[in-house]
N, C-alpha and C positions, 0 to 999 in steps of 0.2 A: 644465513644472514639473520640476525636479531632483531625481531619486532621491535619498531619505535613505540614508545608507551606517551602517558601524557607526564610520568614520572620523571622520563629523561627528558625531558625541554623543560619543566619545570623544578629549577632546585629552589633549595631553602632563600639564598640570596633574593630569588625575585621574589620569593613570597613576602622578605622583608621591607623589602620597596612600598607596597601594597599598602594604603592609606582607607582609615574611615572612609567610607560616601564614594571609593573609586569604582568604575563596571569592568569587571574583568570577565573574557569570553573564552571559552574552548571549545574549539571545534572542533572534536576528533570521531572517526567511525564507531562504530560497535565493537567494543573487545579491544579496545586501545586503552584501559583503564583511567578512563573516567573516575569511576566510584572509586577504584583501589588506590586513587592520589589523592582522595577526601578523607576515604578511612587511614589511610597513613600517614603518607608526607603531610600533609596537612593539619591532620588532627594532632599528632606528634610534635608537631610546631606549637599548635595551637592549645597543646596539653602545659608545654615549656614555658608558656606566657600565661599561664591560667586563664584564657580563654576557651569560650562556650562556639560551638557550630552549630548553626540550623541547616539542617538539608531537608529540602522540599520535593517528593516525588507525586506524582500526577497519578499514579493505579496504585489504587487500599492494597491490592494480591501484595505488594511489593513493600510494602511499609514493616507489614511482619518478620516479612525475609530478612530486608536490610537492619532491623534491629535487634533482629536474634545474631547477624553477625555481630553486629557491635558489640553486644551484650558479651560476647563469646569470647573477644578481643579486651574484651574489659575497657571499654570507652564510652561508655552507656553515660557517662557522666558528664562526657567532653563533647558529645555528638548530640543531636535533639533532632530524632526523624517525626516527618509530621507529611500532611497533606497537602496540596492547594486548596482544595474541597474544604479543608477542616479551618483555613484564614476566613472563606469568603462566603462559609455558614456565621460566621460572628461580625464579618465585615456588611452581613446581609441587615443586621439585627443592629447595625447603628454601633457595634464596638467598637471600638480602638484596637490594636493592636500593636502591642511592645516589645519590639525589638531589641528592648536596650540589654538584655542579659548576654546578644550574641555580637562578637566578633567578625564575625564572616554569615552571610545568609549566602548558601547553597542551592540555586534552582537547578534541579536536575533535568535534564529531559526539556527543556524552557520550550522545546519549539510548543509544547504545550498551550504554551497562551494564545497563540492564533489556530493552531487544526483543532483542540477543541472548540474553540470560540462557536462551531459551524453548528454542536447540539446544548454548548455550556453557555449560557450568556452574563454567566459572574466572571469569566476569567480575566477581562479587562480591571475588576476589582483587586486580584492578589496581585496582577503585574504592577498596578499602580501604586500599594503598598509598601512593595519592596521598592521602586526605582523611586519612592518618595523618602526610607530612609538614608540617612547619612549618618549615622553611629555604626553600623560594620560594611565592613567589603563586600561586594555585592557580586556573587561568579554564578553565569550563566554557563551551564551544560550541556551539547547537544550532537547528536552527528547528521539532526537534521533542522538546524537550527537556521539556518542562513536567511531565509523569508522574515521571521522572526525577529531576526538580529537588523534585520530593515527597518522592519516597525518600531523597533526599539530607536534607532539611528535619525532615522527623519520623519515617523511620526510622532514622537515622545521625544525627540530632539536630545537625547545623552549622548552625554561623551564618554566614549571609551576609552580606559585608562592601558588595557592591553589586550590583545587578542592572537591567540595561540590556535595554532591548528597543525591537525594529523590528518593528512590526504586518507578515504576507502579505499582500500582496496578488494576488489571481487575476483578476482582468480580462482579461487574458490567454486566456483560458480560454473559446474561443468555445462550448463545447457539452460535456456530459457526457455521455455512454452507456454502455449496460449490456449486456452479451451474456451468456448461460446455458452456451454450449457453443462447444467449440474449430472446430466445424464452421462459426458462424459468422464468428469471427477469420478464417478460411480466406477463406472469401468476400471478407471487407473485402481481404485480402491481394491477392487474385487483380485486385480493382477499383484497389487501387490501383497494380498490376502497367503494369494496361491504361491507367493516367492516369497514369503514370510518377510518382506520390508516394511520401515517402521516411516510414517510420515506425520509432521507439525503440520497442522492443516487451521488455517486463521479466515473466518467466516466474519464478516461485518455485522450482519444480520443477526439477531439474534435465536428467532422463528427457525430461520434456514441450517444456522450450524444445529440448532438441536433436533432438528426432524435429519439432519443428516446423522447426526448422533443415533439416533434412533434405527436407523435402517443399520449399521453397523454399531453398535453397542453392544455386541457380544468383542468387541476387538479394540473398543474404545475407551477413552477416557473426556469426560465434558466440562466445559468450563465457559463463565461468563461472568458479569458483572454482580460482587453481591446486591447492588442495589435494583437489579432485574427481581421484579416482581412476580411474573410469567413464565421464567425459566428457572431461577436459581434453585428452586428447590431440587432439581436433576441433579444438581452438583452434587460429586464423589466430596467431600471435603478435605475428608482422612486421606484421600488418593490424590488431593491439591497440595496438601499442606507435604508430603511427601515427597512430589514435583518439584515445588518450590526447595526444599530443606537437601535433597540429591542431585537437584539440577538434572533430572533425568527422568523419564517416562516409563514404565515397563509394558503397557499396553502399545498393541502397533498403532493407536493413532491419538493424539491430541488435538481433540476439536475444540476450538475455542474462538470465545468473541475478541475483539480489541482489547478487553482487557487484560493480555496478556501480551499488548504488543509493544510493552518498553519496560525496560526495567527487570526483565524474568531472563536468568541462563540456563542452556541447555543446551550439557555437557555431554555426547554420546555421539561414541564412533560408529554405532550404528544407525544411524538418522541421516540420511541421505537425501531425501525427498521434502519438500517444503511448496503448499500450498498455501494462496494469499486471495482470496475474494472479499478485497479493501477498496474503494476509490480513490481516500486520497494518497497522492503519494507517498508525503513523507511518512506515516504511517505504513504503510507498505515496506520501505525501504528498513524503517525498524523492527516491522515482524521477523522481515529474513534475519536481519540479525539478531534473533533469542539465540540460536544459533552458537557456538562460542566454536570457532577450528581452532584445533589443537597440533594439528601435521597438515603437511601436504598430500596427506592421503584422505584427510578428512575434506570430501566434496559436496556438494548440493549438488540436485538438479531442484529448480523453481518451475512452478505452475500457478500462472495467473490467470485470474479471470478477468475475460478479454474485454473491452468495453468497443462495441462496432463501431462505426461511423455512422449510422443513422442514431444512435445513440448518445454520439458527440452533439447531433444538433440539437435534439430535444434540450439535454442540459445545458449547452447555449442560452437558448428560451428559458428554462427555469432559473438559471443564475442573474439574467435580465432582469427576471421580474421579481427576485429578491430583493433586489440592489434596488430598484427603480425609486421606490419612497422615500429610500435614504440620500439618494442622490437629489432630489426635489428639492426638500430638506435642505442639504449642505448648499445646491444650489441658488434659492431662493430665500430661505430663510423662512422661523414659524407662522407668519402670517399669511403669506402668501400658499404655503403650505396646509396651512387650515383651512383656505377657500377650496386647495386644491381636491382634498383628500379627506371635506368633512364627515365625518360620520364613519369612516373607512379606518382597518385595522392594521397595523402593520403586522403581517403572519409570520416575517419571518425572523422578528423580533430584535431588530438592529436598531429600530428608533425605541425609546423609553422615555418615561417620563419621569424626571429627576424629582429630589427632594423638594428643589427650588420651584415645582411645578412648571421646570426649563424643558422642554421637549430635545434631546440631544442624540446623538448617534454614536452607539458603541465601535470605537474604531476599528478595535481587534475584528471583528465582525466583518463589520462593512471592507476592510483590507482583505480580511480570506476570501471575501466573496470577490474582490479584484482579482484575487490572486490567482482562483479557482478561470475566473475568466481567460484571464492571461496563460494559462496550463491550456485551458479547452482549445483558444486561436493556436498555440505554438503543436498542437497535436493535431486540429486537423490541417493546419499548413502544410504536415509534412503527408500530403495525402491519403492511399489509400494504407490502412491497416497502421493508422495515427496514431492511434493510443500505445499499440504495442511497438511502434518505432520509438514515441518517446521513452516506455518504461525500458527500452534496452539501450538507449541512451544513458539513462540512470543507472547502471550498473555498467557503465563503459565497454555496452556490448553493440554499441551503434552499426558496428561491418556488418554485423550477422544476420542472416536471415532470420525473417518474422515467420515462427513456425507455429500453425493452427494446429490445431491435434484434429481437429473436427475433419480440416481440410489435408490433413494428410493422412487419414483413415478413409474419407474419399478417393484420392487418389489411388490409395492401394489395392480400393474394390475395385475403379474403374479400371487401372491396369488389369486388373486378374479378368475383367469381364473382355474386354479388348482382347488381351491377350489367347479366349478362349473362340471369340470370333476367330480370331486369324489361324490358330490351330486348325481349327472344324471348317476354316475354307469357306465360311458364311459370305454370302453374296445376298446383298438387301435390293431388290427389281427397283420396284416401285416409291416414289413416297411417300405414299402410306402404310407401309413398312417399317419407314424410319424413325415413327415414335420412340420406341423403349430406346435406340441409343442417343437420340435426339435431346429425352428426359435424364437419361443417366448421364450426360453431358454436363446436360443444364448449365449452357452458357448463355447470360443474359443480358442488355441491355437495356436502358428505360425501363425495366419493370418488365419487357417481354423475353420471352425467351429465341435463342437464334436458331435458325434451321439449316441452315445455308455448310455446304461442304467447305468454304475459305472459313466462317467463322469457327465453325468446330474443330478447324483445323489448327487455325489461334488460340484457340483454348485448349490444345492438347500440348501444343509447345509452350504455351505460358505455364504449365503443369508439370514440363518437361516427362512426357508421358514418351514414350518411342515407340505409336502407332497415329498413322495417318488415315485415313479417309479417303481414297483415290475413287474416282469419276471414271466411268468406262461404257460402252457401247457393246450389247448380248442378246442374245436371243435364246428362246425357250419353246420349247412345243406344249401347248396348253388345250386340252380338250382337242387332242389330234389336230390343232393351226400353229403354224409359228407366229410367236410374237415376239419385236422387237422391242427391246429397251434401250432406249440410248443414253441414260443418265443414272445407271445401274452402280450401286456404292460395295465397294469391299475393302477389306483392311488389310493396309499394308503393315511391315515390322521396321521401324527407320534403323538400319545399322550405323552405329557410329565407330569408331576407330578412334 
């Protein structure tokens, strides 16, 4: 069956439809060509009419890339790549900015404007630039745009003139997993060391990816933000610029920050494995796809870093009290606001003070941080192991079980430890015996831990462990007396059929 692209829903006819000032949207996955309907169809059109195209991408890694294709294509003349970064350095400095040599402004990647908003607080400046021209067509980009495309809709009130969309598809996607700590990452690394597999491994942090870089940098390759002042000097460059220019990696790992997490392909049938230590989602969702499958034998397996449920609540609290002085604000308005909050700074820098000396609230900002709330309720709603229900929602894997790596590397000890009680015929008297299986249990409630033969016993079926705990009544000759035990513990083997 033939990949839908964004080429075939879009021919030339509708592009002629398409008027100065109109917003046209696409919403297509990763590898649904996006970019290849800008540098083609589009530009090709747009070459026929002596029309100019701006296309705007969000990560510097990606501006070189995309313009050495151009160049290569011989369009360098009809296409003008550029930055968000590079409008709202001159939008900061009181410029103007003129759009009137282009035809069409191209925002690539647009979900852009709100998941940076949460470390950029100019990005409310380019969005407002573009959605304020009306001299070219104005097409938003994204395959994870849809939050985005809200704020554009009913916070910025546009109308949109069309909107196209390409469903994701993740079949692809042989298995999802979850790990709690970087000790276990390590382990995966070291296995796949020993089976010479090659894994895209995307670290938020940027301290974290390169001390992991570090510990395996005999097998690595590093990458981050050129504008990281702290790390960038680590970077390979000649071994970036070669990533980028092969779409391919020859070292078994690519560690890298966010900055690699839109806009970069990477073409290789040997890459299998894909690690993501991201928070937000939609970032997330476009690491895995650097990615580009080629066949149905080209699979992933995914490893994410798990975010717990005592971890959901904290960030509950910290998104509150982000929000809280902009909502004051919007609330009550700046007067009432200045009694509120004199002297007091907004830290997480949603409220500004305009030119007008108007005290205002960046909306992209203040929406992400709705939006981030609205994620954190709909994740812990759905109970325990919240976060990782939601993100396997996100990849249309909502049936399947939430597998912990932690806690299934648990289980397989504790089987093997079970399993060698019941061999060896261990009979535990007393209970004060029953520590060590008690602890290797470690089945807890309220913070304590449970001792009881029915609890342990529910926790070895919620494990689906096939050994019980049986209750029995024995006696033993100790110091020539017999003694009775009548609450004497030994394991049984549960046969199933």
């Amino acid at each position: 069956m033939k990949k839908i692209t964004v080429t075939d829903i879009i021919n030339v006819e509708k592009i002629k439809k398409w008027e100065s000032g109109d917003t046209i949207v696409i919403s297509a996955g990763t590898g649904k060509g996006k970019s290849h309907f800008i540098k083609n169809r589009l530009a090709v059109f747009a070459s026929s009419k002596n029309k100019k195209i701006l296309f705007l991408i969000h990560r510097s890694r990606t501006v070189g890339q995309f313009r050495a294709e151009i160049e290569r294509e011989g369009k360098s003349h009809i296409v003008d790549v550029r930055t968000y970064q590079s409008l709202e350095a001159k939008l900061r400095k009181n410029e103007k900015i003129d759009f009137s040599e282009y035809a069409y402004i191209v925002s690539d990647e647009f979900h852009y404007f709100l998941s940076d908003s949460a470390f950029n607080k100019f990005t409310d400046m380019s969005l407002r630039a573009i959605l304020d021209t009306n001299t070219a067509v104005k097409i938003f980009m994204s395959a994870t745009g849809d939050d985005t495309l809200k704020h554009i809709e009913n916070i910025e009130k546009v109308n949109i003139k069309e909107k196209y969309s390409i469903s994701s598809n993740y079949d692809y996607i042989n298995s999802i997993n979850f790990y709690n700590n970087v000790d276990t990452l390590k382990e995966l690394m070291y296995k796949w060391i020993e089976n010479g597999e090659k894994a895209l491994i995307f670290i938020q942090s940027d301290s974290k990816a390169y001390d992991l870089y570090r510990e395996f940098e005999e097998y690595s390759v590093f990458n981050c933000s050129k504008n990281n002042k702290d790390y960038y000097r680590y970077v390979d460059e000649e071994k970036i610029e070669e990533i980028l220019s092969n779409e391919k990696f020859e070292n078994q790992f690519l560690i890298t920050t966010t900055a690699m997490d839109a806009g970069v392909n990477i073409i290789d049938l040997e890459l299998h494995n894909i690690v993501v230590d991201i928070n937000n989602t939609g970032s997330l969702i476009q690491a895995v796809g650097r990615k580009r499958i080629q066949n149905s034998n080209d699979t992933v397996n995914l490893y994410v870093k798990n975010i717990i449920d005592k971890e959901l609540n904290l960030m509950k609290g910290n998104l509150g009290n982000r929000i809280k002085m902009a909502k004051f604000l919007k609330d009550n308005g700046d007067k009432k606001f200045i009694e509120e909050y004199y002297r007091s700074n907004d830290n997480s820098g949603i409220i500004y003070l305009d030119s007008d000396f108007t005290l205002r609230i960046n909306k992209l900002m203040y929406n992400n941080t709705l939006i981030s709330m609205l994620e954190n309720s709909c994740m812990k709603n759905k109970g325990k192991n919240g976060y990782a229900k939601f993100i396997l929602e996100k990849f249309d894997k909502e049936n399947e079980e939430v597998v912990l790596l932690e806690s299934k590397k648990r289980k397989r000890s504790l089987k093997e430890y079970l399993e060698k009680l019941f061999e060896d015929k261990v009979v535990i008297l007393a209970a004060r015996d029953r520590k060590d299986l008690i602890e290797k249990i470690n089945n807890r409630a309220d913070g304590k831990r449970l001792r009881s033969e029915k609890s342990i016993n529910a926790a070895l079926e919620e494990l689906n462990i096939p050994y019980r705990v049986t209750k029995f009544e024995t006696s033993r000759i100790i110091n020539g007396k017999k003694k009775n035990f009548d609450a004497a513990w030994k394991i049984e083997k549960i046969v199933t059929y």
